[in-house]
N, C-alpha and C positions, 0 to 999 in steps of 0.2 A: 504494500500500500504506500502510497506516494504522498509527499508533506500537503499534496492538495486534497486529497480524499481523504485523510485521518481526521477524524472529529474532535475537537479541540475540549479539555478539560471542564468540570465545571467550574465556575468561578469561588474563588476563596477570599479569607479576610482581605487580600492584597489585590485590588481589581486585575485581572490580567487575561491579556488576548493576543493572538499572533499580532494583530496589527500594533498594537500598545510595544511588542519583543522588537518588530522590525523597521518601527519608528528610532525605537531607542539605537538599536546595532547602526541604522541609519548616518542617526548623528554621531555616533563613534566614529563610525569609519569616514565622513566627513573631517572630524577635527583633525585625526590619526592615522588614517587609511586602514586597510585591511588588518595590518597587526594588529591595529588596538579592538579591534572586536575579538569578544571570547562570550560563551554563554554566563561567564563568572561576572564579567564586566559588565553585561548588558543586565546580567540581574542586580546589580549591584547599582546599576542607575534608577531603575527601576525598584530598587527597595524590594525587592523579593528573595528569595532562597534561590542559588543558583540551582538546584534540586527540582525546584519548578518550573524550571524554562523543559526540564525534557518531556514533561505533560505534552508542550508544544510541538515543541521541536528534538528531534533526536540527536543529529548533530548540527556539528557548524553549515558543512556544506548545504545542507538544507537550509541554515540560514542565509546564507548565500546565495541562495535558490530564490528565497524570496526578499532579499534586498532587492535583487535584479528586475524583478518582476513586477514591485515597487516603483522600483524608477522607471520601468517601460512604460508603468502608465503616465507619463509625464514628454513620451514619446509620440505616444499614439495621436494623431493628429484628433484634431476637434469636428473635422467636416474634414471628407475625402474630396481632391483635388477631381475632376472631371478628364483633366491632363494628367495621362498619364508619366511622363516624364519630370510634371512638376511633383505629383505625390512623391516619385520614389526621393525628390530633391528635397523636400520637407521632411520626409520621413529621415533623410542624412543628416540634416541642418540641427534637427531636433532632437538627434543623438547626440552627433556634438555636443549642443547647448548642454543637453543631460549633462555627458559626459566633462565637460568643466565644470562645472555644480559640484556632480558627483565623482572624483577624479580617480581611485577607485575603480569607477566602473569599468575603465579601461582596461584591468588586470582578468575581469571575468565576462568579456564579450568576445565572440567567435567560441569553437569547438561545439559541444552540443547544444544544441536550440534549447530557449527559455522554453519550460511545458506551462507556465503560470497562464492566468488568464488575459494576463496584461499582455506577456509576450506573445503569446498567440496572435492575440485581435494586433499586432503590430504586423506577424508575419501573413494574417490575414490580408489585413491593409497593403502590404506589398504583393504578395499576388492578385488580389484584384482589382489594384491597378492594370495589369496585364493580362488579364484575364481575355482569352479572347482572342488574344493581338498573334499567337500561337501556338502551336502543341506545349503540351503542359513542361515535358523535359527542356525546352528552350526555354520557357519561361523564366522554370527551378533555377537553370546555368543563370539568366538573366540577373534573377534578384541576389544569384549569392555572389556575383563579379562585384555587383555595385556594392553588396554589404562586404567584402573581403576590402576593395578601395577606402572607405566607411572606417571601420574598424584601425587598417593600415595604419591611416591619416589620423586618427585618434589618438591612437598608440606613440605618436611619434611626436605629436603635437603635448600630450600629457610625460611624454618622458623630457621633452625640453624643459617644460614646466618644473618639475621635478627636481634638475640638473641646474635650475637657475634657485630652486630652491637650497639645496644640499653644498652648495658652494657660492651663493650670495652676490652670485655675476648674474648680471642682466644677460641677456643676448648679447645688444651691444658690448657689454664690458666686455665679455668672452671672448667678442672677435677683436679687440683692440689687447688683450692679453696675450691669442694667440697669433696674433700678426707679423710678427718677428719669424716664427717659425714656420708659418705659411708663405711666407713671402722670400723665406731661403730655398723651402722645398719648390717654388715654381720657379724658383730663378736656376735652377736645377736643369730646366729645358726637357724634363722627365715628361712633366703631364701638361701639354700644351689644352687640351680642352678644359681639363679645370682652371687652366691660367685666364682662358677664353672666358670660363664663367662669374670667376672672382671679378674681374677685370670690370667686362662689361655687361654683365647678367645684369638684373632691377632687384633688390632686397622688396618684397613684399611681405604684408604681418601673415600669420595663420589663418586667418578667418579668409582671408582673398585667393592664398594659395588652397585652402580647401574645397573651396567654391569652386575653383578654376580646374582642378582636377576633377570634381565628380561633373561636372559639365563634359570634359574631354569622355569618362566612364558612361556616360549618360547617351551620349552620343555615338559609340560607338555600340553600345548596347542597342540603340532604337538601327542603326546599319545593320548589325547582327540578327535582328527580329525582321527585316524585310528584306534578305537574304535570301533568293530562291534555292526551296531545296536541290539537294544535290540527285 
């Protein structure tokens, strides 16, 4: 039986409900990220016996299970877009957004699909967008190129974040730290394309460069669905 199907205890002197456990783990792993949730902690925010969070919940993972599920509903769009390639671009934008909020979340997205009812109705939402447009297997590839782009970009976006936390350098500062050394390695005449890029590439924030890649994802996905078979 799965943490969705198990029927949750009765209530005791201490009000307590899955939603009440994974508000609380919520804002843990907000202040702390992942580490700082344990069933110990979360009962102890909550003024309970760690003893009675496994009424609830059995282990962490399960807690995990429905942090996740949690925040999809904060993904799932409000009214489905008519355009299909705007949904699936809302449906990105509003992971993201999640996904800074919740920074976290980036550690347990991709691998196997949310079963909650939040993630569901998100993975519903992205199929049927495309519903229609053709065979269900091209679809499947469809939505999970654009969520593997998604996810990528998240990941990489939240580990800079991370990395300016853990060492107190901005971006900026970083590249004016490592400049000296970047600028002996291209003078090197080794990597002429990355010289190419330093040089005369455009610095853009994350927000523009994520836009701009799932646009290119987006785009090539709707080429890929009018595609005659082979």
């Amino acid at each position: 039986m799965t943490v969705w199907d198990r029927p949750e205890p009765p209530t005791r002197p201490v009000p307590l409900d899955r939603e009440l456990i994974v508000a609380a783990a919520i804002a843990l792993a907000d202040e702390g990220g992942l580490e700082a949730v344990s069933l110990r902690k979360v009962a102890a925010r909550l003024n309970a016996g760690p003893m009675r969070l496994y009424g609830y919940i059995s282990t962490k993972q399960e807690l995990f299970d429905l942090m996740v599920d949690e925040v999809h509903a904060e993904i799932l769009p409000e009214e489905q877009p008519a355009d299909w390639p705007e949904a699936l671009r809302v449906i990105a934008h509003r992971t993201r957004q999640a996904a800074l909020r919740h920074q976290w979340l980036a550690d347990l997205l991709g691998g196997r699909p949310s079963l909650g009812p939040n993630g569901l109705a998100v993975t519903e939402a992205q199929l049927a967008a495309l519903d229609g447009l053709a065979d269900v297997d091209t679809v499947m590839r469809a939505v999970e190129t654009v969520s593997a782009y998604v996810i990528g970009a998240i990941r990489r976006e939240i580990a800079n974040l991370r990395a300016e936390r853990a060492t107190g350098l901005s971006k900026r500062d970083w590249q004016r730290a490592s400049g000296p050394h970047v600028t002996r390695m291209l003078a090197t005449g080794r990597f002429p394309a990355l010289a190419k890029a330093v040089h005369e590439g455009t610095d853009v924030d994350a927000g523009t460069s994520f836009a701009t890649g799932l646009d290119w994802v987006v785009d090539a996905v709707a080429a890929g669905l009018t595609r005659p078979p082979v």
